[in-house]
N, C-alpha and C positions, 0 to 999 in steps of 0.2 A: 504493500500500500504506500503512496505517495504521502508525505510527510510534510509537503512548503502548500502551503494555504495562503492566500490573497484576500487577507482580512484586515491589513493595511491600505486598504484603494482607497477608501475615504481621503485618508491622508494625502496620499500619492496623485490623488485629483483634488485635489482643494483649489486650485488657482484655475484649473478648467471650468469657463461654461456651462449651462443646460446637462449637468449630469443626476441623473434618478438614477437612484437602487431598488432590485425589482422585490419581489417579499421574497423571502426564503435565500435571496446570495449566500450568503454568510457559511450555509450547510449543505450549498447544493455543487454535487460533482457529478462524475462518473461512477463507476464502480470500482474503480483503482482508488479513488479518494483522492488527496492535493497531488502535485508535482512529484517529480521525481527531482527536478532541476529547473529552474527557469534561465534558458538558457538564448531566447528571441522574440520575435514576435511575429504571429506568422497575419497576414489580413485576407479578407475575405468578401463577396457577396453575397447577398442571400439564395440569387435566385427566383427573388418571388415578387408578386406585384401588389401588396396591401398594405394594411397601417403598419405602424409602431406597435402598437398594441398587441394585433395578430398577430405580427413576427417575432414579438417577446413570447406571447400567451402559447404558440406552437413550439419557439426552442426552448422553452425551458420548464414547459406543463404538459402538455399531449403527448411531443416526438417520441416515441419509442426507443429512439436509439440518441435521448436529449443526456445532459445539456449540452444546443449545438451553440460554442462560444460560450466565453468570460464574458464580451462587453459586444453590446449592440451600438447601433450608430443610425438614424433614421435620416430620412431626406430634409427635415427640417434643421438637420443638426443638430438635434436631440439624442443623447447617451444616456443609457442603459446599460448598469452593469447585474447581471444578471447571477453568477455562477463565482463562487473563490476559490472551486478546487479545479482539478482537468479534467475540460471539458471532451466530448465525441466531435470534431469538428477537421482536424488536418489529414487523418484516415490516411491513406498508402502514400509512401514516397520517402527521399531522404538514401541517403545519409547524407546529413547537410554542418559541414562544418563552419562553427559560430566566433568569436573572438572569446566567448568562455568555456568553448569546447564543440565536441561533434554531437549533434540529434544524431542517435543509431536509425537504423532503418526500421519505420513505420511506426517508431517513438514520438513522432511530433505532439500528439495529445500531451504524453505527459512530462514534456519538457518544454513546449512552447504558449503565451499566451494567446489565444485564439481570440481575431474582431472580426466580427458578423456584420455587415452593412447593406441595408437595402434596397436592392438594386434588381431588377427583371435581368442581367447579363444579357441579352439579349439586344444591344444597341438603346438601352435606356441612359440619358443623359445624365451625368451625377449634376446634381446643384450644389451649388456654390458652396450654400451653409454644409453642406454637406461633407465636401471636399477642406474647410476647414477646420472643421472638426475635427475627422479624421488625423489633419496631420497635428491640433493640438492635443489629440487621448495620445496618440504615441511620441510623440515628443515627451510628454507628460511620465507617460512609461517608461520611456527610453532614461530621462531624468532620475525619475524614483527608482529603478531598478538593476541601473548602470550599465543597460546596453548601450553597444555602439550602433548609428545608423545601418550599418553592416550588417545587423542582425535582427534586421528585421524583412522578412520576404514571403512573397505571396506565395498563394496555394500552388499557383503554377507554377511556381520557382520549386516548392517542396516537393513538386514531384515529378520535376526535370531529370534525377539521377538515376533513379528506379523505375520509372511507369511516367516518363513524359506523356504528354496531350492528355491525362487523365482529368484534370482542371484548367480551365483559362481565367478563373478568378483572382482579383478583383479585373473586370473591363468594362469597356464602355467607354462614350466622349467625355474627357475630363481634360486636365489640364496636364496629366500627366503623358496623353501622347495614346500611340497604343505599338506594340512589336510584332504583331500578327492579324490576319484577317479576324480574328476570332474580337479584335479589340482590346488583346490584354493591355493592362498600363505595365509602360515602360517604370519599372524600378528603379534606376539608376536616376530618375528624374526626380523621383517620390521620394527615394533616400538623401538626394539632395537639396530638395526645397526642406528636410529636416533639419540640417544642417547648416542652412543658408549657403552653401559651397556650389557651383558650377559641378555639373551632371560631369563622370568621365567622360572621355570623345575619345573613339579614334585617332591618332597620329593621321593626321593627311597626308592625301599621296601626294608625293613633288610633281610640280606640275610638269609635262612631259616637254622638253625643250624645243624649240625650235629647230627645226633641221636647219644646218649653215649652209646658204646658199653658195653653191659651185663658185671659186673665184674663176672671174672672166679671163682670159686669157688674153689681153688687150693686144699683145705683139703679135700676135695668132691673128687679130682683125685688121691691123696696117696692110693695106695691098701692095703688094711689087710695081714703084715705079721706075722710069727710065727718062734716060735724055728728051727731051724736047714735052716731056708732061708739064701739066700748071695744074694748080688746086691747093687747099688746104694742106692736105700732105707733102706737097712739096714744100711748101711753108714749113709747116713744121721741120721739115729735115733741114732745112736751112736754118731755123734756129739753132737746132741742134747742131750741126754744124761750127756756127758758129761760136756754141758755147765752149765746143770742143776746143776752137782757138785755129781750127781750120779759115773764118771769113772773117772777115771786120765788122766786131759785134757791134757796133758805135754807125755804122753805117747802114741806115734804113730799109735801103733800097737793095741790099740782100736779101731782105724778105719779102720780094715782090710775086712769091708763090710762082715762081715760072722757074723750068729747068732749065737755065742756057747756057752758054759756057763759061762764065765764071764762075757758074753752079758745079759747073760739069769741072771745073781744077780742081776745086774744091775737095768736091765728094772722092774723087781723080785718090790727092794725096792722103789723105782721109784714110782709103782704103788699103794704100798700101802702107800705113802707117799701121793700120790693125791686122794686118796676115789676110785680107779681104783682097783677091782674085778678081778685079773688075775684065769684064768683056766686052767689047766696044759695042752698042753703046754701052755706060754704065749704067747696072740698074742699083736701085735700093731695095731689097726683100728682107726676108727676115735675120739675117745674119747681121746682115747690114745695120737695122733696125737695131737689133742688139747692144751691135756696139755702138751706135749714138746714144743711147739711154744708158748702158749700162758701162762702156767704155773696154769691153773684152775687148782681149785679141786671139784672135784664131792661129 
């Protein structure tokens, strides 16, 4: 028989809001009796769509297999703590290890405290008051009992290790998000609005770089010219030229883009100054080209 009873919750909720205690808490459990350990908190829906009243008066007076949950939570944001020993409520799943130890397998009744909230699972919207609540009973819990956020997780979390998709509760539109069709809340969101602290996230992927664009191969696009051409390109090689110390840089009219024959002495000594082979006429191609930009000799 369990031994730790929850017959300090008075205390342990004293700063919370809208809390009733239902008649009989004090001596109503299971049939194991208190705890074994109080070792999280696990949360829950109901499942059903009626009052407070009805869903206290079934889990903890009619159910046959009651009481389902320690503490209720209604839509108006009204709590109910119903039950001080371990309740029939987290049933198969586990082994779930806690910051004060491991829930064995299928142990969650009596080492976890069980909250029941009313809810259709079924895409029924939680309200507001609802949702605050919520996160001030286990806060509250969390405070008087000295768990960490860490240790508190839902039904569907409890029975991820041994019998996953057995439970999707607590889900539904809330503000906690949801991580499956089913609309369960995202936990990491829930343990962190506890906490005040940013939700863990994923590490982002690096974003994927730019592929570097081919360098153009600009000497590859200069065309081969010869004696008696005129244009841009022949300008240019006559600067070039004369940068080299081949024309008279100081003199304009060497760059009059036309190949003539002072162009043609020019390019003439030029080439045989760099191991460059000219053949009557002279042309300029890529070798050529080279060595005016880059000043090789061949």
């Amino acid at each position: 028989m369990g031994s730790i009873w929850l017959s300090d919750l008075p205390a342990k909720l004293s700063g919370v809001p809208n809390v009733s205690f239902y008649s009989g808490w004090q001596t109503r459990s299971r049939s194991s009796g208190g705890y074994d350990a109080l070792l999280g908190i696990a949360v829950h829906h109901t499942a059903s769509q009626t009052s407070t009243a009805n869903d206290c008066y079934y889990q903890w007076v009619t159910c046959s297999d009651g009481p389902v949950g320690a503490i209720y939570i209604g839509r108006a944001g009204e709590i109910v703590v119903g039950a001080s020993g371990a309740t029939n409520c987290v049933g198969k799943g586990g082994p779930w290890n806690l910051s004060r130890g491991t829930v064995p397998l299928d142990k969650g009744n009596q080492n976890t405290i069980s909250i029941e909230a009313g809810n259709n699972g079924v895409g029924e919207p939680w309200p507001e008051a609802q949702q605050n609540a919520y996160i001030a009973l286990v806060r509250a819990l969390c405070s008087g009992y000295g768990f960490a956020s860490s240790d508190v997780i839902s039904h569907y979390e409890w029975c991820l290790p041994s019998c996953p998709g057995r439970k999707i509760d607590p889900a539904g539109p809330s503000r906690w998000g949801s991580i499956n069709a089913s609309g369960t809340w995202d936990m990491n969101l829930f343990r962190a609005e506890l906490t005040g602290t940013a939700p863990p996230t994923p590490e982002p992927t690096p974003p994927t770089p730019e592929p570097t664009p081919p360098q153009e191969d600009w000497m590859a696009n200069l065309p081969t010219i010869t004696y008696g051409a005129s244009g841009p390109d022949v300008k240019r090689m006559q600067h070039l030229l004369a940068a080299a110390g081949f024309m008279n840089e100081a003199n304009t009219a060497n760059y009059d883009g036309v190949w003539g024959n002072g162009t043609e002495k020019a390019k003439t000594n030029f080439d045989n100054a760099h191991g460059l082979t000219p053949s009557p006429p002279t042309d300029c191609g890529d070798k050529s080209w080279e060595s005016l930009m880059t000043g090789r000799v061949w």
